[in-house]
C-alpha positions in Angstrom: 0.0 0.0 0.0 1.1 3.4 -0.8 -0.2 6.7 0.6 0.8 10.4 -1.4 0.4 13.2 0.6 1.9 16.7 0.4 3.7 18.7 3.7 3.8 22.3 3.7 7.6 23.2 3.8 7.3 26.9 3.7 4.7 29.2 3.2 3.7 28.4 -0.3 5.8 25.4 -1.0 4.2 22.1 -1.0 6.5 18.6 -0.4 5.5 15.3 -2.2 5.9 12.5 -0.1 4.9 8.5 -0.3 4.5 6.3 2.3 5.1 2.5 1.2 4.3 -0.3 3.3 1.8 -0.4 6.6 1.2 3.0 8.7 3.4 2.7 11.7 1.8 1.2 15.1 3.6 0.6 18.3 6.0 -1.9 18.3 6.2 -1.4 14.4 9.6 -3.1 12.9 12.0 -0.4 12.0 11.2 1.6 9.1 13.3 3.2 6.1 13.6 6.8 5.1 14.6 8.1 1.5 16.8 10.8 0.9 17.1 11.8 -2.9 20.3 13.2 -4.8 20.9 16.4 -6.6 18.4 17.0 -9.1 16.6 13.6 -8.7 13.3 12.6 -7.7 11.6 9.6 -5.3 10.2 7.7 -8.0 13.8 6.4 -9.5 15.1 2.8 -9.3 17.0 3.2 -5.9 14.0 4.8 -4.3 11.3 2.1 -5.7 13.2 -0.8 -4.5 12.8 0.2 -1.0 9.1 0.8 -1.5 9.1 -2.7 -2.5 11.1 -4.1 -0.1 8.9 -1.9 2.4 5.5 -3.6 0.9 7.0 -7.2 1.0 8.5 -7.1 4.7 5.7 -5.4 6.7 7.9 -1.9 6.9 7.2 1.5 6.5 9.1 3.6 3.7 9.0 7.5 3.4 10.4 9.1 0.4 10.0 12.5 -0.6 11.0 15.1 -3.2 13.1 18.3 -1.9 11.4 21.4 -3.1 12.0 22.3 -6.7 12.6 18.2 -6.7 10.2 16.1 -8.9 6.6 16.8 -8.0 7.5 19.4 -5.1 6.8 22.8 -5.7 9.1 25.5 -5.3 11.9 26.1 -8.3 15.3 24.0 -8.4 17.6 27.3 -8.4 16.0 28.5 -5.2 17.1 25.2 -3.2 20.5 25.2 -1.2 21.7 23.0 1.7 20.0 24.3 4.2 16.5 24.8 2.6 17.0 20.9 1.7 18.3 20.2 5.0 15.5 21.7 7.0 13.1 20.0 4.2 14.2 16.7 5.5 14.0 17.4 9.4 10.4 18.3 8.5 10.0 15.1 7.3 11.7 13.0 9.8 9.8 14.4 12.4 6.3 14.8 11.0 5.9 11.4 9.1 8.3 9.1 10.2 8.1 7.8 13.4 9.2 5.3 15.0 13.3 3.5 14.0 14.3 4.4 11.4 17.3 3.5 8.5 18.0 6.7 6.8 19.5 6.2 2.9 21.0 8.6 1.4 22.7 8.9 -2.2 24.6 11.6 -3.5 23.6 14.9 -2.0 21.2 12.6 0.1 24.1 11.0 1.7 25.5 14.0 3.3 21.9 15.6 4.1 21.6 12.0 6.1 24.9 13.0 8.0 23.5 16.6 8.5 20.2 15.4 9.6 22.0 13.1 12.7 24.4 15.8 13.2 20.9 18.5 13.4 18.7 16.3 15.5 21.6 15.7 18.3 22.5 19.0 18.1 19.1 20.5 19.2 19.0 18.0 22.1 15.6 16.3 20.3 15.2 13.0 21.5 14.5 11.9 18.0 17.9 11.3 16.7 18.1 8.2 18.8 15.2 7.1 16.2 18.1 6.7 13.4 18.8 3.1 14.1 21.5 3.2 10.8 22.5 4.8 7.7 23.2 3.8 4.3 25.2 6.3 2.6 25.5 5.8 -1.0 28.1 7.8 -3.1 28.0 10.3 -0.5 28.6 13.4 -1.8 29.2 15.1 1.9 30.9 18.8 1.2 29.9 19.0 -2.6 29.2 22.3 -2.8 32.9 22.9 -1.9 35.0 19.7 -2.5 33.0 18.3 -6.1 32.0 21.7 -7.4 33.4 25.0 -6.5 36.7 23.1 -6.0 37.2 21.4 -9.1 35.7 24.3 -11.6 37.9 26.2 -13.2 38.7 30.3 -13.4 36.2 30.9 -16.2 33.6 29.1 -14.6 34.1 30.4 -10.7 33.8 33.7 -12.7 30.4 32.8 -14.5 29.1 32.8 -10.9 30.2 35.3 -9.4 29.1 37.7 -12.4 25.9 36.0 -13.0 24.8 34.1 -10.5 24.6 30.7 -11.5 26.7 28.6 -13.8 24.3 25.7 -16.2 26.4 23.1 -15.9 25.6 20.1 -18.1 24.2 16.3 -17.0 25.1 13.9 -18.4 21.6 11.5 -16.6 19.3 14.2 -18.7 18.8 17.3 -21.3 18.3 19.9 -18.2 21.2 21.3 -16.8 22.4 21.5 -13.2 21.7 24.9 -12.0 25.0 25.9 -9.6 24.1 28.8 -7.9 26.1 31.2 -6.2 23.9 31.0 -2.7 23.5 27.4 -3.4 27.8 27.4 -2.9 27.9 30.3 -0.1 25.0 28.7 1.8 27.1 25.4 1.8 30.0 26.6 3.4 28.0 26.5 6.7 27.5 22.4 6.7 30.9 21.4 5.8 31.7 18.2 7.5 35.2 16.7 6.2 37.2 18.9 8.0 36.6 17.1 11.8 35.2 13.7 12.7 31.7 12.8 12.9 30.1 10.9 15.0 28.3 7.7 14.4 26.8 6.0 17.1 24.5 4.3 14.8 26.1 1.2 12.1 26.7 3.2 8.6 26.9 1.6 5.4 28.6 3.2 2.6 28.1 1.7 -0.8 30.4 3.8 -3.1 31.1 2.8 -7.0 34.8 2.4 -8.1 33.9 4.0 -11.8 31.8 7.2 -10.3 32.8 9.8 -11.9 30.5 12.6 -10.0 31.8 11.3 -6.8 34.9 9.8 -6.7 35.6 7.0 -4.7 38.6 8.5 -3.0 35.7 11.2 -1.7 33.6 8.3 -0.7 36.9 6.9 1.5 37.1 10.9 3.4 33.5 10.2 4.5 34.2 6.8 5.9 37.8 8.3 7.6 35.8 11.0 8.7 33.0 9.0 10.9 34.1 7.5 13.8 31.2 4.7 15.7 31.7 1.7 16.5 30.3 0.1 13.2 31.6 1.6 9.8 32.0 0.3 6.8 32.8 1.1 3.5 31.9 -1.5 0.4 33.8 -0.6 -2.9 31.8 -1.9 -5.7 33.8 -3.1 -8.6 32.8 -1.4 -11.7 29.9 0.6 -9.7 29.2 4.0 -11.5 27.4 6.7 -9.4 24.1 5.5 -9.8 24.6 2.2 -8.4 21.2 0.8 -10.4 22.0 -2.1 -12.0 20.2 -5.6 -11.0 23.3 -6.3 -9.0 23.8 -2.7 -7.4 20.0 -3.0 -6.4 20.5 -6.0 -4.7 23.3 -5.0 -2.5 21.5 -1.7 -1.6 18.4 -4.2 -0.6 20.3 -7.0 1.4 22.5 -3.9 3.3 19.1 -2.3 4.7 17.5 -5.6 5.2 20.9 -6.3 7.5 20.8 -2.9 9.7 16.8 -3.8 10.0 16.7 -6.8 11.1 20.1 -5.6 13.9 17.8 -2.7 14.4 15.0 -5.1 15.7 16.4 -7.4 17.4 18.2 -4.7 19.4 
């Protein structure tokens, strides 16, 4: 069963969300949370095989678009880190109760990292409701380390003349829309430069051909968490979607793992 709902993020913005799976009771098993990539939307591959894996096990599944994300309102070149960011808390704390394993690819993977890092920061008992994380490609930093970092002159230029630099994607005809508060605003969230810490286990699934984040950048986020139940899989030909039959099966038995830990705990 799957329930679509919209949350109002702001005044005038309106999220999409799903929820796969049963409504959560008491004593529910421990449930998933989704969080998207860059410019991607909760109705790809990744996202739909833990709605499935939600139906089929009795679980609960929350995915959601960021605001100007798939179905969500808003526009794209608005967005930055932390309207994304405090998109997700929203979520977390409004409709999905209960455990939870947070996955997060790309861009998702370091909003999960800022999410745990927000919710025990704030004192809210909630964040001991993140019984795990799954970090795929995680693209913690980005703004600085996979963008700002690696353009050149002409482009750092473009931005800071005009606001925004189109930069082109190679998963669709629209662009990525860098913008220059999208790079300031990230600044504030940097996370690679200390430790982190993880008192929940953390997956991290990283592909060895991504060429949108590196593996080496996948390594920094596992030498920068420190719990007492990290790993880091390198997957052998992997690109940065991690979609394949194979990929998708690895992402389902690593969630299925920290759930069943998660319930038995």
């Amino acid at each position: 069963m799957s329930i679509q709902g919209s949350h109002n993020a702001r005044a005038g913005i309106e999220l999409a969300w799903l929820s796969d799976g049963p409504q959560v009771k008491e004593n529910a098993p421990t449930g998933l949370i989704w969080l998207g990539g860059f410019m991607s939307d909760m109705t790809g591959s990744k996202a739909q095989v833990l709605a499935e894996l939600a139906r089929e096990t009795g679980r609960n599944c929350i995915r959601f678009d960021y605001s100007g994300h798939g179905a969500s309102g808003g526009a794209f070149r608005d967005g930055t880190i932390s309207t994304w960011l405090d998109e997700a808390v929203q979520m977390f704390l409004t409709h999905a109760p209960g455990p939870r394993i947070v996955i997060g690819s790309s861009m998702g993977g370091w909003l999960a990292l800022l999410l745990a890092k927000h919710l025990r920061a704030q004192g809210l008992p909630d964040a001991s409701r993140i019984a795990g994380m799954v970090l795929i490609a995680p693209a913690a930093d980005m703004t600085r380390d996979l963008m700002w970092n690696s353009y050149g002159a002409d482009i750092r230029q473009k931005i800071k003349l005009h606001g925004c630099y189109e930069a082109p994607s190679e998963y669709g005809p629209d662009p990525y829309i860098i913008t220059r508060e999208l790079i300031e605003d990230g600044k504030q969230h940097l996370l690679l430069d200390g430790i982190m810490d993880a008192p929940f286990p953390v997956r991290i699934l990283q592909g060895e051909q991504d060429p949108d984040v590196p593996w080496q950048h996948g390594m920094r986020v596992y030498d920068a968490l420190t719990g007492p139940d990290v790993s880091f899989t390198l997957i052998k030909s992997g690109d940065h979607r991690l979609s394949t039959p194979r990929d998708l099966e690895t992402l389902r038995q690593t969630c299925i793992n920290l759930c069943h830990r998660a319930d038995n705990l």
